[in-house]
N, C-alpha and C positions, 0 to 999 in steps of 0.2 A: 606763791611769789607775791610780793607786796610789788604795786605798779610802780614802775620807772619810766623815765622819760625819753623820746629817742635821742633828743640831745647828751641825755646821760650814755646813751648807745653810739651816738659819734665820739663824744669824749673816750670810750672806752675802745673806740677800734681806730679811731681817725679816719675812719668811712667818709664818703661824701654824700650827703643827703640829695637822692638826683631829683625824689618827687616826695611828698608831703609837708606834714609841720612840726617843729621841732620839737613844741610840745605836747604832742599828743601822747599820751600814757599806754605803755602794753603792758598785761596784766598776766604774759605769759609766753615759754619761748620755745618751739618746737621745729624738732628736724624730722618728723614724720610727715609728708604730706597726709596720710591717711589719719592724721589724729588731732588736725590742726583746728581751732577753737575760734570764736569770734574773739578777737582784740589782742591776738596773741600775736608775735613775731613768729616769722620761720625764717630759717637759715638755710640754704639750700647748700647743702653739703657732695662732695666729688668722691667717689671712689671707685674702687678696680669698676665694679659693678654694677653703679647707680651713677644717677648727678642728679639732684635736686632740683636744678635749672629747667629741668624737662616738667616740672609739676607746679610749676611759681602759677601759672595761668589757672589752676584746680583751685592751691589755697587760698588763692583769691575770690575765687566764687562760691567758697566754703568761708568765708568771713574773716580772713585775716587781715591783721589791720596792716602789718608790714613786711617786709620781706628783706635779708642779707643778701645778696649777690656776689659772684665776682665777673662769670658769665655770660657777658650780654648776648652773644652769637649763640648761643644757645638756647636763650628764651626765644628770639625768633623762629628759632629751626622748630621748635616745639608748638607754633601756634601760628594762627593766618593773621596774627597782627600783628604791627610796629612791636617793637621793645617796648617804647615808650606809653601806645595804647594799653599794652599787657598791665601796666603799675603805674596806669592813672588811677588813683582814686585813693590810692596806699601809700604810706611813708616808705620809700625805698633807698635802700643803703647800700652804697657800691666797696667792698673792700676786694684787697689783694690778693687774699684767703681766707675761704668761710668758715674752715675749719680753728687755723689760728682766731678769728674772729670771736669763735663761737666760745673758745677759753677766756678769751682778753674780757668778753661780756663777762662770764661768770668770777672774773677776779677781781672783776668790778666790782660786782654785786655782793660777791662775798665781805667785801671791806665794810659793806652798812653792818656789819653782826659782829659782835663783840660775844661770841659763845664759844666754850670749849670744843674745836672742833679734833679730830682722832684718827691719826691718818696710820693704814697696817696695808704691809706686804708682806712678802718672803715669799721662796719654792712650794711651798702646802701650807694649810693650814689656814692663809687669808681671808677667805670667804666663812669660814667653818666660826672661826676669830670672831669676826664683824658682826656674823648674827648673835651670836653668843655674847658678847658686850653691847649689841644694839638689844638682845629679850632682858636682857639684867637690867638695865640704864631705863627702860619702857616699865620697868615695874615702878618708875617712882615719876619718870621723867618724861615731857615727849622728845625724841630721837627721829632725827633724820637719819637715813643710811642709803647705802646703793641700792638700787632693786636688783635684784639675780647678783650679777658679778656685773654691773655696768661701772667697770674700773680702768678705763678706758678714753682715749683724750676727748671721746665723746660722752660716755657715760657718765664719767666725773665731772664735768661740767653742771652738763644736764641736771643729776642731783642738787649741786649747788643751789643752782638757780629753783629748786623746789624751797627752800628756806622763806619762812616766815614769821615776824614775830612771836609765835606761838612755840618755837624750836627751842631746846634748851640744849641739845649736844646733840653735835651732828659725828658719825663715824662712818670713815671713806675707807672702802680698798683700793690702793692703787696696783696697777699691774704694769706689766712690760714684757718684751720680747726684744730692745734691742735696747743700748743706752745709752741714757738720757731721756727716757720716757718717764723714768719716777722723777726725776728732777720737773719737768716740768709742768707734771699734775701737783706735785707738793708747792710749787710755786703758786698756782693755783687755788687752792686749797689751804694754804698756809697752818697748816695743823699746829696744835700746841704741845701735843703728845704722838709718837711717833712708834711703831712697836714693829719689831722684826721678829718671822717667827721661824726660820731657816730659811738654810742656801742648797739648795738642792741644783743638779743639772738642767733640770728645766730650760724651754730653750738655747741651751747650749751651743746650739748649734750658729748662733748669731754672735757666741762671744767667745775671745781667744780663749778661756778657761772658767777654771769653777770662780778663780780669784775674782775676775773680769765681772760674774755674776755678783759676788759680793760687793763689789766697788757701783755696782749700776744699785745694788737692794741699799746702801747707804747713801745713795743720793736722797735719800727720804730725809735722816737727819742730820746729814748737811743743810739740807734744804732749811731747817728750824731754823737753824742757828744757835746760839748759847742760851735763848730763850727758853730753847722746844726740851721736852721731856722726852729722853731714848728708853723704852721699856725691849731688852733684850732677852732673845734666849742664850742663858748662859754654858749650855749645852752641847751649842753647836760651836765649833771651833771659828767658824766663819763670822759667824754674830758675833761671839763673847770680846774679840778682838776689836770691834766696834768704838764699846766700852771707852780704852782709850783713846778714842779719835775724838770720840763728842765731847768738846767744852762743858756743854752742859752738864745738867742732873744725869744721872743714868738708874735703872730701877731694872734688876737682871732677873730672872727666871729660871728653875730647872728642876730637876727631880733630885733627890738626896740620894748617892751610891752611884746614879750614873756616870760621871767624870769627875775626874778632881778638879774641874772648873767649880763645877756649882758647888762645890763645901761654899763660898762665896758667893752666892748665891742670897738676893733678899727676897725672894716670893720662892718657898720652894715647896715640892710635896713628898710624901711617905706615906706608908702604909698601901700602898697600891694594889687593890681585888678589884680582878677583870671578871668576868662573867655573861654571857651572853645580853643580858638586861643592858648594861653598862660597864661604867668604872666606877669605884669608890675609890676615895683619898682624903687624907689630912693635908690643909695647904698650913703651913708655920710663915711666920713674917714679925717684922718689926720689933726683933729680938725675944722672942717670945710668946706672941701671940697664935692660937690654931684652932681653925677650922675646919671642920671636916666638912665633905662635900661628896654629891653623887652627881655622874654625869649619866643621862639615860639613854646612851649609844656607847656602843659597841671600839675597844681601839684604844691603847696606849698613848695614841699619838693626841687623842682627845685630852688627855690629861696636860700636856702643853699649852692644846690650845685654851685649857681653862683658867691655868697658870699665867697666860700672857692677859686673859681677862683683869686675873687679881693683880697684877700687876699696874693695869690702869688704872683699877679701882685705890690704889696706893694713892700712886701717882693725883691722883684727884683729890687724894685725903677722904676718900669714904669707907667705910665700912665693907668689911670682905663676908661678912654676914647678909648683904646684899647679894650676893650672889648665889647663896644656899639655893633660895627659891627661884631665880632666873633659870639656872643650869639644871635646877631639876625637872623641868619641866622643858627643855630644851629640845627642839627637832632639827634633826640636819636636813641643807638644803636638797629638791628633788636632784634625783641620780647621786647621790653623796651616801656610799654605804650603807644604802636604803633596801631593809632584809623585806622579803617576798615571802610570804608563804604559800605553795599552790601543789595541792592533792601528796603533800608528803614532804615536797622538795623544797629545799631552800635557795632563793636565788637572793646573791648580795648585789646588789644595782649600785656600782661603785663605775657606771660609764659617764661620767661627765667630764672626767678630760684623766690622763696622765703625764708621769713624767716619771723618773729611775724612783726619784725618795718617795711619793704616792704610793708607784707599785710596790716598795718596799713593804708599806706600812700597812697597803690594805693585804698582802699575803700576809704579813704577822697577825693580822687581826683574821684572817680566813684559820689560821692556825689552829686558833685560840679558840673558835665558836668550836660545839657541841656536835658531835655529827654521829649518826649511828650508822651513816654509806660512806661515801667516798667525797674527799673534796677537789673539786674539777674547777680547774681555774680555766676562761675565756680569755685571751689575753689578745687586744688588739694594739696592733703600732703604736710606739711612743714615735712622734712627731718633732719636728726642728730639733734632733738631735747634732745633726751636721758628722762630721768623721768619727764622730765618738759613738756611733748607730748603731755598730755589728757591735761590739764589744758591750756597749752598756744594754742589748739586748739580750746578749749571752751573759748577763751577770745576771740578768732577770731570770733567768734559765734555772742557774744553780739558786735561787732565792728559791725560786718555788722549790727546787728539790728540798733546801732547808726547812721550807712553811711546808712542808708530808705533803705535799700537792700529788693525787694518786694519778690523776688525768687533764692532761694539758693540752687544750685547745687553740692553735693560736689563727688571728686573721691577719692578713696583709702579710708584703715581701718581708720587710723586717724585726717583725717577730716571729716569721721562722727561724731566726738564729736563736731566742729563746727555746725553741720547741727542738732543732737539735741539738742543744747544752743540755734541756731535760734529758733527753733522749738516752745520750748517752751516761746519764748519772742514773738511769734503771726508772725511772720516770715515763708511761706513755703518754706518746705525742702525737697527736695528728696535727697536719700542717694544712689548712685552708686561707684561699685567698680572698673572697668575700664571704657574705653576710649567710647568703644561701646555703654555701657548702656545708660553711660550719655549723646551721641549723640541722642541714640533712644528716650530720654525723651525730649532735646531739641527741635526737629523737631518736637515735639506735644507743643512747648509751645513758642518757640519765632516768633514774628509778627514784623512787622513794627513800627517804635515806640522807639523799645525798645533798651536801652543799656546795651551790654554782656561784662564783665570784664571776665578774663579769666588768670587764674594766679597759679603758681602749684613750689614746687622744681625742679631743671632740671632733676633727678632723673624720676619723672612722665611724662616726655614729654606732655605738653599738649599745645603743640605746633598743636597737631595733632587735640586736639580740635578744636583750629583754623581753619583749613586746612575744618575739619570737618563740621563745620558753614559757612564755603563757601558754600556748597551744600546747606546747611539750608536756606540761603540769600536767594542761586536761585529755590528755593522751597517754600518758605514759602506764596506765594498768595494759593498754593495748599495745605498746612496745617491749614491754614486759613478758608475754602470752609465750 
C-alpha cells in the first residue's frame, strides 16, 4: 500500500476525527487485531461472532497508528479505561459503519491506480478462473489477486487496498449469496473487464429463482457500464443472454458442438482429450487463429475455465500464446479436485465448498478418471439451498447413478435424499449423519483400487473426511484381511 493520509480517510468515509492529526500517514489497513503492524490503520469490524471493538485497546499497544470505530460503549466495556484514554495517542475515526467504511476506504484508494483491473464471478469456476489468469498474467506481469477466495465485502476491499505502484493488473473474484452483493464490490473495484463463467443454483435458497441468480451474477457488468468489457460463457443459457443486455464490447466463450449458442461463439475450443494428467484442447479465435493448449488437472469443466482466461487475454489484445505456459503448469487451489494417493487408493479432495452444478461436474470428472475398484462417492450437504433442498438433492442422486458411482456415502440430513435416489436406481447407499459414522463405515469398505470423491458445502467440513481416509489408506491391507 502506498501511505495515505487520514484526512484522505475522513474524505473517504466522512468520519469525524475524535483524536489525532489529519496528517499523519498509514502505510497499512487491517481488520485482524492479531496481525496489526506499526503505522497501520485498523478497522474494528461487527459480526454474528466477533466485534473488533473489544481488541482496539491490543492494537494499540501492538503499534497501530489508528483506529475506525463506530462503537464507543464497547471500547469501554472492553477495558479499565475511559474511551477517550483507550485512543489517546492514535488518530481515531468515529463512522456509522466500519464495515461500509472499510469499502468507502478501499474505493478511495482504488481511484489513485489507473491499471487494468478484472473483476470474475459465476456459480463455479471463479476462484479456479482467477488463479489461472492471475499464473498467466505473473508470467510476464506483477498481478495482484485475492488470496484464497477473500471475495467478499471484506476480502475485496482488503486486496485492493494491497495495490502499489509496482501492480500492473489486478484480478478480483467477486462473490455473493444474496443480491446486490456483486453490485456493490464491482462498485468498489470498478473493473474494466468483467467475466461470467455460469449460473448455477448456488445459493438458491436466498433467491426467488435460477433467473433471480442470473440478474444478481450481472450486476457485475452493469456495474462497468459501456465502458467495461463482458467476457461471457456463451454456453450457458443464463450468461449468453447477457450478451444483449451489455451496451458494451462483449467477448463470448464456449466449446464447438456443445449448444448451438456457441457456433457464435469468439474464443471457442475443439478437439477435447481428457485423461487423468489433465485436458488437452485447440482454443480457435479471431477468425482463424489456434492454439492448442494443456491444462494439467483433471475435468471438462476446466476447459471453460481456461476459455474464459483467453477470453480476457483477447479482451486485453494479447496474445493467447501466453497462456500455453501459464495453464501448463497450472495448480488448483487446496481442496479443489486435489487427487491423493495413499497405499492404492485414490481420494479426489474436492471438499472446499458445493452447490448442484459443482457436484455435477466433479461426478463427471470421478467418471472419467481411471480406476481398477470401485468409485465411491462421499457426498455432504449442499447448503442454502432453501425449498429447492430435497429435490436438487435427489437430482444429485441420479447424477451419481449416471457418473457409474458403485458406492455412495452420504453426510448430513439432506443428502440422505441423494442417497435414497441412489438407492433406489441399484446404486449402494449408506446414510450417515456426521463425520464419524461415515469414517467407521469407510474403513470397512475402501481397498485398493478404488477411487474416493469426497465433496461437501464448506459449512460440513469434510475436509476432515479427508484427513480421515489418511488413516483408512494406511490401514486398509488390515480392513481387507
Amino acid at each position: 500500500m502506498i501511505p495515505i493520509s487520514i484526512a484522505e480517510i475522513l474524505i473517504a468515509t466522512g468520519g469525524e476525527l475524535v483524536s489525532g492529526d489529519k496528517g499523519f500517514l498509514i502505510s497499512g489497513v487491517s481488520t485482524d487485531s492479531r496481525q496489526i503492524l506499526p503505522d497501520q490503520l485498523f478497522i474494528a469490524l461487527k459480526g454474528e461472532n466477533f466485534d473488533g471493538h473489544g481488541f482496539i485497546g491490543q492494537v494499540i499497544d501492538r503499534g497501530a497508528s489508528g483506529v475506525v470505530f463506530s462503537d464507543e460503549l464497547m471500547i469501554e466495556q472492553n477495558s479499565t479505561q475511559t474511551r477517550m484514554s483507550v485512543l489517546q495517542g492514535v488518530c481515531a475515526i468515529r463512522v456509522k459503519d466500519t464495515l461500509i467504511a472499510l469499502g468507502q476506504i478501499a474505493a478511495y484508494y482504488r481511484n489513485k491506480f489507473d491499471i487494468p483491473i478484472i473483476g470474475i464471478t459465476g456459480s463455479n469456476g471463479k476462484t479456479t478462473t482467477k488463479e489461472m489468469l492471475g499464473d498467466v498474467l505473473s508470467k510476464q506481469w506483477r498481478v495482484l489477486r485475492n488470496k484464497k477466495n477473500f471475495n467478499n465485502a471484506i476480502g475485496l476491499p482488503l486486496t485492493l487496498l494491497e495495490m502499489d505502484n509496482s501492480v500492473q493488473f489486478c484480478v478480483v473474484e467477486l462473490g455473493m449469496n444474496h443480491p446486490g452483493e456483486i453490485a456493490y464490490l464491482a462498485n468498489i473495484a470498478r473493473p474494466m473487464i468483467g467475466v461470467i463463467t455460469n449460473v448455477f443454483e448456488s445459493h438458491i435458497g436466498h433467491f426467488e429463482d435460477k433467473e433471480a441468480i442470473a440478474r444478481a451474477k450481472f450486476e457485475l457488468i452493469k456495474a462497468m457500464g459501456e465502458e467495461g468489457i463482458a467476457v461471457l460463457n456463451a454456453d450457458d443459457p443464463f450468461v449468453a443472454r447477457m450478451a444483449q443486455q451489455h451496451k458494451g464490447a462483449v467477448i463470448t466463450f464456449g466449446v464447438r458442438g456443445a449448444t448451438s449458442i456457441n457456433e457464435k461463439a469468439d474464443v471457442f475450443a475443439t478437439d477435447i482429450m481428457e485423461n487423468d494428467a489433465g485436458v488437452s484442447f485447440n482454443v480457435h479465435w479471431d477468425g482463424g487463429k489456434t492454439q492448442g493448449m494443456f491444462v494439467p488437472v483433471p475435468g471438462r469443466h476446466n476447459v471453460y475455465n481456461a476459455l474464459a482466461v483467453c477470453g480476457v487475454l483477447v479482451a486485453l489484445r494479447l496474445d493467447l500464446s501466453l497462456a500455453v505456459s501459464g495453464l501448463s503448469e497450472f495448480k488448483l487451489p487446496d481442496s479443489r479436485m486435489e487427487i491423493i494417493e495413499r497405499d492404492g487408493i485414490r481420494i479426489i479432495n474436492d471438499a472446499y465448498n458445493a452447490n448442484p452444478g459443482s457436484m455435477k461436474t466433479a461426478l463427471l470428472t470421478l467418471s472419467g478418471l481411471a480406476c481398477s475398484g470401485r468409485r465411491i462417492m462421499v457426498m455432504g450437504d449442499m447448503l442454502e439451498l432453501g425449498k429447492w433442498s430435497r429435490n436438487l438433492h435427489k437430482e444429485m442422486g441420479q447424477c451419481a447413478c449416471d457418473a457409474g458411482v458403485d458406492i455412495l456415502v452420504t453426510v448430513g440430513q439432506e443428502a440422505a435424499f441423494a442417497a435414497s435416489e441412489a438407492q433406489g436406481r441399484g446404486v449402494q447407499a449408506f446414510v450417515c449423519q456426521d463425520h464419524a459414522v461415515s469414517l467407521d463405515v469407510l474403513k470397512g469398505l475402501v481397498k485398493s483400487g478404488d477411487v474416493v470423491l469426497v465433496k461437501g458445502s464448506r459449512g460440513m467440513r469434510m475436509e476432515r473426511i479427508v484427513e480421515g481416509l489418511g488413516e483408512v489408506g494406511s490401514r486398509q491391507k488390515a480392513v481387507c484381511c
